[in-house]
C-alpha positions in Angstrom: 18.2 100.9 -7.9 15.3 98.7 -7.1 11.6 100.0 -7.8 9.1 99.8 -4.9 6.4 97.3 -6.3 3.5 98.9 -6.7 -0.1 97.0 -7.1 -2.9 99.4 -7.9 -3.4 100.5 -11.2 -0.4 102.1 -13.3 -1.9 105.3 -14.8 -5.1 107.1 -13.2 -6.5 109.8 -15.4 -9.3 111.3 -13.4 -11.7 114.4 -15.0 -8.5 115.2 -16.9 -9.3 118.7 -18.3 -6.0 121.2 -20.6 -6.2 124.2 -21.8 -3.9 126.4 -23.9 -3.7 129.6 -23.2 -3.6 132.3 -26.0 -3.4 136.4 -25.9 -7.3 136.2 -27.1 -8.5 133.6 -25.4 -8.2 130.3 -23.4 -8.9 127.4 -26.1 -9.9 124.2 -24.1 -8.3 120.8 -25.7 -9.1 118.4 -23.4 -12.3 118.3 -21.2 -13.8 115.5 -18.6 -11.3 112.9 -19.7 -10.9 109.7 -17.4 -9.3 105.9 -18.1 -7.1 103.7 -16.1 -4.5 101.3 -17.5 -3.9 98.4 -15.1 -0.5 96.8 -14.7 0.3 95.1 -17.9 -2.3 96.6 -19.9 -2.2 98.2 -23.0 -4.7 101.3 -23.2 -5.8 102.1 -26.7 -6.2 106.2 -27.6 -7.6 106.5 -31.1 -9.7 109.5 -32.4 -9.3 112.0 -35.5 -6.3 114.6 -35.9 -6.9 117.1 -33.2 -9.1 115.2 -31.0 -6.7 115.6 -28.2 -5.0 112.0 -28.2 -1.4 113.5 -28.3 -2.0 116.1 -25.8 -3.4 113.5 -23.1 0.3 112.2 -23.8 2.2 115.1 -23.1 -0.1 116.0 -20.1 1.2 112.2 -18.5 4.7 113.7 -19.7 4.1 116.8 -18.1 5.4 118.2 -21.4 2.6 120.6 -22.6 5.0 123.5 -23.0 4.1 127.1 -21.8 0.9 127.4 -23.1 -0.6 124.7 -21.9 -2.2 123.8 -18.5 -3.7 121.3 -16.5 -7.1 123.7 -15.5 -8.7 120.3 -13.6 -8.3 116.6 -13.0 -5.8 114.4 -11.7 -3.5 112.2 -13.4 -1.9 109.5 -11.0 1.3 106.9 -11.6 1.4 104.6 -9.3 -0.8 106.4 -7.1 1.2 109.6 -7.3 -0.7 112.8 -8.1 1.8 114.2 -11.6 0.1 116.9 -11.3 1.4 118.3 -8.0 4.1 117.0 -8.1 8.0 119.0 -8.4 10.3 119.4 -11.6 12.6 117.6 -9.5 10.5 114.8 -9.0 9.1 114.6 -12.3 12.8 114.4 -13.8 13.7 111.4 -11.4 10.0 109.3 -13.1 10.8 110.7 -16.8 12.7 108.1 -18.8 13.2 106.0 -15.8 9.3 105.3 -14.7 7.9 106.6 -17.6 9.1 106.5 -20.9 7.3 108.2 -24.5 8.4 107.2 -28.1 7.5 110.0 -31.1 6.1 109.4 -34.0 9.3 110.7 -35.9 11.9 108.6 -34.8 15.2 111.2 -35.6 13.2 113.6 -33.3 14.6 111.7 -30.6 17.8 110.8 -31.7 21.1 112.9 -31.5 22.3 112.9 -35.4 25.9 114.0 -33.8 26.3 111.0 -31.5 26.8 107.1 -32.3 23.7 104.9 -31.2 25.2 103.0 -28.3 26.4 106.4 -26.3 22.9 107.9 -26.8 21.6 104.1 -25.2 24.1 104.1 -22.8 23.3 107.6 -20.9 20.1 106.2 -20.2 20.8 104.0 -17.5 23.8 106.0 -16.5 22.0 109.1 -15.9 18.7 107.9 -14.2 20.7 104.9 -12.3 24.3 106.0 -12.1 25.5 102.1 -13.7 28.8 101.9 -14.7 30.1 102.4 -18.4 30.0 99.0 -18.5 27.4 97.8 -17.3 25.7 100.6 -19.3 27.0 98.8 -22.4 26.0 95.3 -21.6 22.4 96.6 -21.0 22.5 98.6 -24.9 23.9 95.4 -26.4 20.7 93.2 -25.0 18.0 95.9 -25.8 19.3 96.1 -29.2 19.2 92.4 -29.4 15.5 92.6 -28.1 14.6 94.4 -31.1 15.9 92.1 -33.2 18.1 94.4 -35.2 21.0 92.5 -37.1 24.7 92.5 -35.7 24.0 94.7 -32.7 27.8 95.3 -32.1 28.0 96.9 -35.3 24.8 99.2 -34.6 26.2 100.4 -31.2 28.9 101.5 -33.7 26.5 104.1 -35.9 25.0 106.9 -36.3 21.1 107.4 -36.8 21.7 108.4 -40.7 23.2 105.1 -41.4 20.1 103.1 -40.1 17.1 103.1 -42.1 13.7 104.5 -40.7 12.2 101.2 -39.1 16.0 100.9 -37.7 16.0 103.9 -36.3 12.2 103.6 -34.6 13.5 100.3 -33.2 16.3 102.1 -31.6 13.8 104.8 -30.3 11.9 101.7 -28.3 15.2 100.3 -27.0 16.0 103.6 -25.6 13.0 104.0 -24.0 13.1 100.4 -22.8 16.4 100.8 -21.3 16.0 101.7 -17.8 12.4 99.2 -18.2 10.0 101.6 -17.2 6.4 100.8 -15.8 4.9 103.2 -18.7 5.7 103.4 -22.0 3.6 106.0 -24.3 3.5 105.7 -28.0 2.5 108.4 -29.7 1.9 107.1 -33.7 5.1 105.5 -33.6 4.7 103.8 -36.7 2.9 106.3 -39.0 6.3 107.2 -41.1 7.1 103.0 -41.4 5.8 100.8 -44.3 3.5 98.2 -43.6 6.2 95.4 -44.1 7.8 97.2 -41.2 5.0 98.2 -39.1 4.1 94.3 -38.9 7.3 93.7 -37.3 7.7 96.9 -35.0 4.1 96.2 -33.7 5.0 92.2 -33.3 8.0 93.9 -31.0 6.1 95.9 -28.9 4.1 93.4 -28.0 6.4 90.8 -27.0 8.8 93.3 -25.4 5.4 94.6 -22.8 5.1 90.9 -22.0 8.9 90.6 -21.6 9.3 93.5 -19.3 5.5 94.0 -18.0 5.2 97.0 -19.5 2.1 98.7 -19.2 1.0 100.9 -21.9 -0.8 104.1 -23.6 -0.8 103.5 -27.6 -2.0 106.7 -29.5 -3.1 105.8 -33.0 -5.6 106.9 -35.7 -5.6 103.2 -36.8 -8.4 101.3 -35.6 -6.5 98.2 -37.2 -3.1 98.7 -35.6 -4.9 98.9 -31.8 -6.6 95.7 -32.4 -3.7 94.0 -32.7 -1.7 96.0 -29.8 -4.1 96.9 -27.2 -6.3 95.0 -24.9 -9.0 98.0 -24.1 -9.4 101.3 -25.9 -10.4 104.7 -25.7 -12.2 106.6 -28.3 -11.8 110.2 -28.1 -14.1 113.1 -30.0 -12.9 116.6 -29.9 -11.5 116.9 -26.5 -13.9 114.1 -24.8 -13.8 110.6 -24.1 -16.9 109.5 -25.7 -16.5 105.3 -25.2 -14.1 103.1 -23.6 -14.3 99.4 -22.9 -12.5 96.3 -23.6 -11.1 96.1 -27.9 -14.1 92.9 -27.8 -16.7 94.9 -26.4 -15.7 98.4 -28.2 -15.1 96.6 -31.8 -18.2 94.1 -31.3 -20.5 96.1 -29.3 -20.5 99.5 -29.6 -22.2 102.3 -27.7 -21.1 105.4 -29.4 -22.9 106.9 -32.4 -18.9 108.1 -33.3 -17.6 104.9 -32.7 -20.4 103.0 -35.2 -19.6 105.9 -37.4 -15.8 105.8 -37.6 -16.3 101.6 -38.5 -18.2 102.8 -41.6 -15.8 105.1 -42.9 -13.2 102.1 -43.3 -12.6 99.7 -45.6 -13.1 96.4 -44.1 -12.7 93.2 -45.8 -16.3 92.6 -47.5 -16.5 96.7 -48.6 -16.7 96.9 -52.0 -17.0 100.8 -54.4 -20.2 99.7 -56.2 -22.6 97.2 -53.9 -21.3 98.3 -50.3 -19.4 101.6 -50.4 -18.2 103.3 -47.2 -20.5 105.8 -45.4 -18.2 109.0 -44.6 -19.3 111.0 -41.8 -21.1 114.5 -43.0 -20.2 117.8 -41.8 -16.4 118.8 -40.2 -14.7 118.0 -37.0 -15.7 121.6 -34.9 -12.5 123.5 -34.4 -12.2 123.8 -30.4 -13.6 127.4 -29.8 -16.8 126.7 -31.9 -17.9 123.5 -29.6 -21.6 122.9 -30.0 -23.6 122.9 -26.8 -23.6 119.8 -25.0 -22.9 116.7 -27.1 -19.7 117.6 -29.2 -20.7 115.2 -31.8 -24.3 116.1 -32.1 -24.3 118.3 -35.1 -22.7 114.9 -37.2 -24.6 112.4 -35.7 -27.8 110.3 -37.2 -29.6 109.7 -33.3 -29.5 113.6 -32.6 -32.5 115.1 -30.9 -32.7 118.7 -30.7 -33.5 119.9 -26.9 -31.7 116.9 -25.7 -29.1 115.6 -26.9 -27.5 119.9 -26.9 -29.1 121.1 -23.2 -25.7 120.7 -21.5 -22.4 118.7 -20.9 -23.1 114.9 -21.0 -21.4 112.3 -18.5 -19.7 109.1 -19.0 -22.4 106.3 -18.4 -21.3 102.6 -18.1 -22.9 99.9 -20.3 -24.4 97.1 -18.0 -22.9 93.6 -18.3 -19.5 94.5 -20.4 -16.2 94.9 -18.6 -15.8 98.5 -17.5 -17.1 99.8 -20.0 -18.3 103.4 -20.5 -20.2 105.6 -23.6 -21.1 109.6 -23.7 -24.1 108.9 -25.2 -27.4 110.3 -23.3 -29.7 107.7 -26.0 -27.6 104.6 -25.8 -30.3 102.5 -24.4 -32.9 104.0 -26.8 -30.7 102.9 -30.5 -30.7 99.8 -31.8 -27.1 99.2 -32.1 -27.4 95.9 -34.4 -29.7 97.6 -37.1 -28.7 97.1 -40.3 -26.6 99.9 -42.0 -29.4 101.7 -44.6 -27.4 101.0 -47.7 -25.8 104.4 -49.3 -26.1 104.6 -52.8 -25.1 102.0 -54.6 -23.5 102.2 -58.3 -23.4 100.1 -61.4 -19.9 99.0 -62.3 -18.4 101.4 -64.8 -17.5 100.0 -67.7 -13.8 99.6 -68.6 -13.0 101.2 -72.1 -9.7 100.7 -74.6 -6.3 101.1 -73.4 -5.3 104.4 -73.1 -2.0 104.2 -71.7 0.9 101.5 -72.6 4.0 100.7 -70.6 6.4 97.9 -72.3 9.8 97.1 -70.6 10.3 100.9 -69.4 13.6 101.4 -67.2 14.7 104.2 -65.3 17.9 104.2 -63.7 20.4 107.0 -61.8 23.9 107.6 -62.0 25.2 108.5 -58.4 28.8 109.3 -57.4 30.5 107.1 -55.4 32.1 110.3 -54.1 30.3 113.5 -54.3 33.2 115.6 -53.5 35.9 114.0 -55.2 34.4 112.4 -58.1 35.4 108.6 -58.2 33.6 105.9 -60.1 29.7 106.3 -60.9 26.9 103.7 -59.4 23.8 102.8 -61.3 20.6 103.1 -59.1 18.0 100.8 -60.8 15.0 102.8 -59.7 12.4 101.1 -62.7 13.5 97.8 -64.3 11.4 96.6 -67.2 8.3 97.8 -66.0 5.6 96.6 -68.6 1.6 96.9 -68.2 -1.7 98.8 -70.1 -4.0 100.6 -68.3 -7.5 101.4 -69.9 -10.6 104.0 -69.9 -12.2 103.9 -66.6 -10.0 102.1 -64.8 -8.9 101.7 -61.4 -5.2 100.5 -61.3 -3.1 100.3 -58.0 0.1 100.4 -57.3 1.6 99.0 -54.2 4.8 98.3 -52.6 7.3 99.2 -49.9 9.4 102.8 -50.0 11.9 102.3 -52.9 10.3 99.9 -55.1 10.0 102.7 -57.8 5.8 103.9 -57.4 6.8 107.0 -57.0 10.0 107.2 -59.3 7.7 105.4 -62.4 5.2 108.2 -62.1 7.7 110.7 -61.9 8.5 109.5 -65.7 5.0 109.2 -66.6 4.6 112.6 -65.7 7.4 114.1 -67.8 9.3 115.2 -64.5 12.1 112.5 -65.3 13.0 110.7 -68.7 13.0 107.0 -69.2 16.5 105.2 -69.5 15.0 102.7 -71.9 11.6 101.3 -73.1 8.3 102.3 -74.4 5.5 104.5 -72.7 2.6 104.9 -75.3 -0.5 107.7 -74.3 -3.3 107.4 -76.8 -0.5 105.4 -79.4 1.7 108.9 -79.0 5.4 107.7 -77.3 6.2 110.1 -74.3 8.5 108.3 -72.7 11.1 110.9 -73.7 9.8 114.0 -73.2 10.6 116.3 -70.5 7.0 118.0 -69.2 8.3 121.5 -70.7 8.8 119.9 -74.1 5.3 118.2 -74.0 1.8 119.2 -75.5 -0.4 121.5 -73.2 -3.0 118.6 -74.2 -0.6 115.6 -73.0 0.2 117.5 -69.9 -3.7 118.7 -69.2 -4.5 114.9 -69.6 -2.0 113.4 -67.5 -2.8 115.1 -64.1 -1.1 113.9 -60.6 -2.9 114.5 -56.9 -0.3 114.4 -54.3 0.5 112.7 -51.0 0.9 115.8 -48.7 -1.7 118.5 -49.6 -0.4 120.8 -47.4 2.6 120.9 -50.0 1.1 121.5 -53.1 -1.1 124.5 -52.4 0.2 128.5 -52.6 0.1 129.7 -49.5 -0.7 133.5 -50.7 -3.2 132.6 -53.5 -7.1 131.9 -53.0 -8.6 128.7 -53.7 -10.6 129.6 -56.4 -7.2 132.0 -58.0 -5.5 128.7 -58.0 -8.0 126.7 -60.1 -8.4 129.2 -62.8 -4.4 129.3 -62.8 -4.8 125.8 -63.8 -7.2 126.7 -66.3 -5.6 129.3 -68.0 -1.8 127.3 -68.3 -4.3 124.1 -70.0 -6.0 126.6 -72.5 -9.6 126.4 -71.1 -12.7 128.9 -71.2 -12.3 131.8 -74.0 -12.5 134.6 -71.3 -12.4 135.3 -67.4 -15.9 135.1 -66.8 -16.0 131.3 -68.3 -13.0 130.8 -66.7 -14.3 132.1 -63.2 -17.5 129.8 -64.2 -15.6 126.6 -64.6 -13.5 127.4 -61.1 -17.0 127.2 -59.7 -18.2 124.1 -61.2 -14.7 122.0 -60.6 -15.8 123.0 -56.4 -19.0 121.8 -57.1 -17.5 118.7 -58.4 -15.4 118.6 -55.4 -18.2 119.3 -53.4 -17.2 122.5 -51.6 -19.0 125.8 -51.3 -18.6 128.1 -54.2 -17.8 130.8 -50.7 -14.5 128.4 -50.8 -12.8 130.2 -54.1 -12.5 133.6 -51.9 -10.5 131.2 -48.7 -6.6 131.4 -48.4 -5.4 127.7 -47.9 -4.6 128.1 -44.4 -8.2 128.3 -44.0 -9.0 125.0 -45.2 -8.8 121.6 -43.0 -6.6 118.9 -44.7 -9.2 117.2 -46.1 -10.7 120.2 -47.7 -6.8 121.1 -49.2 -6.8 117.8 -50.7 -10.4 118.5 -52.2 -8.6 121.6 -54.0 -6.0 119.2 -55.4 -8.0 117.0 -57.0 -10.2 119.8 -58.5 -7.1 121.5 -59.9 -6.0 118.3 -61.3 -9.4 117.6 -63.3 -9.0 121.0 -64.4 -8.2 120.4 -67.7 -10.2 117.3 -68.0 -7.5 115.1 -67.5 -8.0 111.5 -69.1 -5.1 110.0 -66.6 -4.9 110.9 -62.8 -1.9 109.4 -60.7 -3.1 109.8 -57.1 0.3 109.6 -55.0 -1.1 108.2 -51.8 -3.8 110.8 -51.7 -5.4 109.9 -48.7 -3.0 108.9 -46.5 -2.3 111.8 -44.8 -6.0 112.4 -44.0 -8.4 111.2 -41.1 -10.4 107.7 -41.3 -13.3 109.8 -41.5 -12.1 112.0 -44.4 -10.4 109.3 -46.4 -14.0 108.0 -47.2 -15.4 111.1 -48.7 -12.2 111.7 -50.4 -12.4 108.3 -52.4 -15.4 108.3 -52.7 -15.2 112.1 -54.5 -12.6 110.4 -56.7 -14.7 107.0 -57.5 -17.8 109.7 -58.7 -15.4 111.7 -60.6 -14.2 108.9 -62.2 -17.2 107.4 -63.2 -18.6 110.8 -64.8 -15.4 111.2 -66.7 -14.4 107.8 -67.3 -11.1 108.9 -66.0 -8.1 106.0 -65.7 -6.9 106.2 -62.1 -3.1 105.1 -60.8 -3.4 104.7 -57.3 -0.2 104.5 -55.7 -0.8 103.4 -52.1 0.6 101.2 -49.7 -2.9 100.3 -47.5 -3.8 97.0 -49.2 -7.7 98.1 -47.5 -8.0 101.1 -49.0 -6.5 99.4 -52.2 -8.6 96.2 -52.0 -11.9 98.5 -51.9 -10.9 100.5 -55.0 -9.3 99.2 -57.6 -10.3 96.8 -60.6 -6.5 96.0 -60.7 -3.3 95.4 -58.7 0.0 95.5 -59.7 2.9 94.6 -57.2 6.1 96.5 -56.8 9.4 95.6 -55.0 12.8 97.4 -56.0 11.9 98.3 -59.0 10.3 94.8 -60.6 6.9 94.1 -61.0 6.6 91.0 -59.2 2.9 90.6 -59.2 0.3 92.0 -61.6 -3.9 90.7 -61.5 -7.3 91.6 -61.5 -7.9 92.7 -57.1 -9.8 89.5 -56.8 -6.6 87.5 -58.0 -4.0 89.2 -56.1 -6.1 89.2 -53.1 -6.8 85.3 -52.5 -3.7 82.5 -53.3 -1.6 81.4 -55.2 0.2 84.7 -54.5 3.6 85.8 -55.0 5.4 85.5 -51.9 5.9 89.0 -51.2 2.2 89.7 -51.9 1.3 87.2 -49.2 4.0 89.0 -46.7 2.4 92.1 -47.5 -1.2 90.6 -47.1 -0.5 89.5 -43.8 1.0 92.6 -42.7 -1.9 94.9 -42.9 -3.8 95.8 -40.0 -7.5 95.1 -39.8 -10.1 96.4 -37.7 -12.0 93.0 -37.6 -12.3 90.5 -35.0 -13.6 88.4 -37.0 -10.6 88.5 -39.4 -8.0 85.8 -38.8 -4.2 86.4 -40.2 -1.3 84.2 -41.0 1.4 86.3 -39.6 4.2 86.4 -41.8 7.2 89.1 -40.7 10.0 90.0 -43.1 13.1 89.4 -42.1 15.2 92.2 -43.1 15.5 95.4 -44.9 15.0 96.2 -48.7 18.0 95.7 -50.1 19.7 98.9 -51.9 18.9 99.5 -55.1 22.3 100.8 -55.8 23.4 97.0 -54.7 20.0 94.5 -55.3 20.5 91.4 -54.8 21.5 88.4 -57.6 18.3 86.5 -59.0 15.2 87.3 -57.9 15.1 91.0 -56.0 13.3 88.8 -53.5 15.0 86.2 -52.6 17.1 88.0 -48.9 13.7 87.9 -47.8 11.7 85.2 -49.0 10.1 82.6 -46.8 9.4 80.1 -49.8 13.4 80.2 -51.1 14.4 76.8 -49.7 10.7 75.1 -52.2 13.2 76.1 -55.0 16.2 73.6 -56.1 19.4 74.2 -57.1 19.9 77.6 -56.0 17.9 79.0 -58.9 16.4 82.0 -56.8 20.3 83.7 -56.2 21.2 83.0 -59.8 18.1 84.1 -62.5 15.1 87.1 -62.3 12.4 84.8 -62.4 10.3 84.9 -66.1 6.9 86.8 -65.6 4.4 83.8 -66.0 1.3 83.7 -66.4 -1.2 81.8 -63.8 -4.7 82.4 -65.0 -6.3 84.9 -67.4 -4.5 88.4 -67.0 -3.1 86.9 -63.6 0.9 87.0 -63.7 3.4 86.7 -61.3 7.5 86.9 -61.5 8.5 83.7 -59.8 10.6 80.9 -59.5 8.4 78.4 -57.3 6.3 75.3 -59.0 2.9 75.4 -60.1 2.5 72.5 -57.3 3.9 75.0 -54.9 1.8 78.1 -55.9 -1.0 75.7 -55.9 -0.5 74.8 -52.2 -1.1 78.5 -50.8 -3.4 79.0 -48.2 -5.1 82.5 -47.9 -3.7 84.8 -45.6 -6.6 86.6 -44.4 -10.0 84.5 -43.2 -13.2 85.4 -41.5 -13.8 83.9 -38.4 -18.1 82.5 -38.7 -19.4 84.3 -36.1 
């Protein structure tokens, strides 16, 4: 079935307008919004949680479920109004014209049926191909994205692939019939950076492959520089700038765009001289919309009478390619003024070692058979994990999922026992003691904030009940009055309003949850604080006040922070030290200024070249991993490295598949686990450069 070639642009979004309809009132999600993607293109949506990215999506989808509803606007494909148009005719363009991929891949994926029959219906039910034909066309998609033996994939089912597997499937599918439009709504938000890389590195060539034009929603203003070639900003419900990624990154026009740069950690940010500036005040929930401009109560160029008299239209920026800012003062600010520094802070000062790993091992016995018992497999979760931490210091933690962050604070914590080795708190071994058995003084001064902070919240207790919870379990305040006192003070730390301790947590935004988290965590003054990726489930915009919170905190209590992340900006930006993981080994261990310019150890570099960067000024060597982690149930022989690593062939004789490399040491406190030459090492070249200007 041929496709009428079509010349104009792909996607028409014209004074695009949603609302959702509830029993008390219509909540408007979407207002004004306009952009065209071109054949080819790849249109940019980026903008806070809530903002109204997704729901653009699902609008083009015509999936906005029985609440929602287009109240004004047109959106055109191929010069085709959507919004008129029959379910009939919407089902022959869905999956065929225009396809959408999710940002959880196993949302679209039948866990009942193997992979190739859920490829194969594609073509079969939008083009009526034969079985065979059907199969031909699965077999070269899953080629395209490069997924080993693709026989034995067709073969599957989703649970036997892991997560970047499965979102790689997810694009085949919706490349299979090779429609005009492809939609990506965060589709690599659940993948590790390793993985991201390649997916991202796939989506590109396979647009240019199949001239694909298309819509990439993402809160990552790093990730779109490297997809798209124009962008979008959106601000609760509006389009406030679009332009080409050049103009937009280089030459902004949008007090929210300028402010969304400062809230990230670009290479050259640094906690003490040049710290991020976090945007003040909340993102307005969509029935308490200010008067005209939405971002005017947050914004440094607001004037009062003005900028708030009434809605604001789209104005285009003379001289720049098409491109557009809500902004009534844009010709008035001077958009190259320097940044007015924020506070800076001295360097705290890093105290004695308060907390002592040396060759600690964790490892699980699994079944082989669950049901019928059978022989036992080791899982080597930790192996011979060794490092000191000190007062006041910042160390981070980073690797891939299943390297064993998460698994070696999980012992630290007292929720799992060692297998062997040493951990040493203050000189006190605790490396065997299960939290219950521990000290209320041990387990006040090891604290942990968590990932998700939806998850770690009551749902039927106040804010401030939970606190003095906390308090009372670690001993503090003689009474409930002191008690009630200290609740107050630890959101004053936190910098919320006292009024919080009387909110439920469904009342709270996700930033302001996390805020709680921490505050419960410093509760009982705790000396250590393991911080579990704590801002990664949070906005750009939040993420800045929440490290910030936790720099301040740490400097007034001279707190040691583990920061377990796997954003190597956020990371780079924070810490005094960095300490490499990959199935279970320390591979890498430095000061941040070591690990973060050569000699590296190979995986470092992978990973180095694999985060995104919101920079144009930032040139990377692209290095993509081939491969999967292996399984810890089955690592590899040798170096835990070596499947994937690109420097394996500098080493003779085979040594990387026989021996774990000896941890050596490269310069003052610098030490890496690896089998290449000094010479080699020696010959790095950095990963990540700035362009001059």
């Amino acid at each position: 079935m041929s496709k009428p070639d079509y010349d104009g642009p792909i996607l028409e979004i014209e004074n695009l307008s949603i609302s959702f309809f509830t029993r008390l009132r219509e909540i408007p999600a979407v207002m004004d919004f306009s952009c065209t993607v071109q054949p080819g293109e790849a249109m940019g949506l980026v903008g806070e949680s809530g903002c109204g990215k997704s729901t653009v999506a699902l609008a083009v989808m015509r999936d906005l479920g029985k609440n929602g509803r287009i109240v004004g606007g047109t959106i055109k494909f191929k010069g085709r109004d959507l919004t008129t148009m029959s379910e009939e005719e919407l089902r022959e363009i869905r999956g065929s014209e225009i396809a959408m991929i999710y940002q959880e891949p196993m949302a679209s994926l039948n866990p009942a049926m193997k992979i190739g029959q859920q490829l194969m219906e594609v073509p079969m039910i939008h083009e009526g191909v034969s079985k065979e034909e059907a199969y031909d066309r699965a077999l070269e998609v899953v080629t395209d994205v490069r997924l080993p033996d693709p026989e034995r994939i067709l073969k599957s089912y989703p649970h036997q692939l892991s997560g970047g597997q499965q979102q790689r499937i997810v694009i085949a599918m919706a490349l299979m019939s090779k429609p005009a439009l492809l939609i990506l709504d965060e589709p690599t938000t659940a993948l590790d950076v390793t993985v991201e890389a390649a997916v991202v590195d796939l989506v590109k060539d396979l647009g240019k492959k199949y001239g694909t034009s298309m819509l990439f929603i993402s809160h990552n203003l790093g990730l779109v520089l490297e997809v798209c070639n124009r962008l979008c900003v959106m601000y609760s419900g509006e389009a406030v700038e679009t332009g080409s990624i050049k103009d937009v990154f280089d030459k902004m026009q949008h007090p929210y765009t300028q402010a969304l740069f400062r809230s990230i950690p670009l290479p050259g940010a640094d906690k003490n001289a040049r710290p991020l500036v976090a945007i003040p005040g909340n993102f307005p929930l969509p029935h308490e919309r200010p008067n005209g401009c939405n971002f005017g109560p947050r914004c440094d160029y607001f004037q009062a009478g003005r900028c708030d008299a009434g809605d604001i239209p789209m104005f285009p920026v003379e001289g720049h390619d098409r491109h557009d800012t809500r902004c009534l003062k844009v010709a008035e600010i001077d958009w190259n003024a320097p940044l007015v520094a924020a506070k800076t802070t001295e360097k705290a000062p890093i105290g004695d070692v308060v907390l002592k790993m040396d060759d600690l091992r964790k490892y699980y016995e699994v079944s082989a058979n669950a049901l019928f018992g059978g022989s036992t497999k080791v899982v080597k979760a930790n192996e011979t994990l060794s490092f000191e931490a000190h007062e006041g210091e910042t160390l981070a933690i980073v690797g891939e999922s299943g390297c064993g962050k998460s698994t070696f604070a999980k012992v630290l914590m007292g929720l799992e026992t060692a297998t062997s080795g040493q951990i040493l708190l203050h000189n006190h071994e605790i490396q065997s003691t299960p939290i219950q058995e521990r000290s209320t003084e041990t387990v006040s001064s090891v604290q942990m904030v968590f990932q998700n902070p939806f998850d770690t919240l009551n749902p039927s207790m106040t804010v401030g009940r939970q606190i003095i919870r906390a308090l009372e379990i670690f001993g503090q305040g003689n009474s409930d009055e002191e008690r009630h006192e200290r609740m107050l003070e630890l959101l004053d730390l936190v910098k919320l309003p006292r009024a919080f301790a009387e909110r439920m947590p469904r009342q709270l935004s996700g930033g302001q949850k996390q805020r709680v988290g921490i505050a419960r965590a410093f509760a009982g003054g705790a000396k250590i604080v393991v911080a579990d990726e704590p801002v990664s489930a949070l906005d750009v915009s939040v993420q800045a006040a929440v490290t910030d919170l936790l720099m301040e905190i740490q400097r007034e209590n001279r707190t040691t922070l583990l920061f377990i992340s796997h954003d190597l900006s956020i990371v780079r930006y924070l810490s005094d030290r960095v300490m490499v993981m990959y199935l279970g080994h320390v591979v890498e261990l430095g000061s941040t200024d070591q690990v973060f310019a050569p000699p590296y150890h190979p995986y470092t570099e992978a990973l180095l070249s694999a985060v995104p960067i919101a920079d144009t000024h930032v040139e990377k060597k692209r290095i993509v991993l081939e491969g999967d982690i292996p399984s810890a149930m089955n690592p590899p022989p040798g170096c835990p490295f070596q499947t994937r690593c690109r420097w394996k062939s500098k080493v003779p004789g085979g040594l990387c598949e026989k021996e774990v490399p000896p941890f050596r040491t490269l310069a003052a406190g610098h030490q890496v686990k690896c089998h290449l030459s000094d010479e080699e090492l020696a010959s790095m070249e950095p990963v990540i450069k700035i362009a001059a200007e």
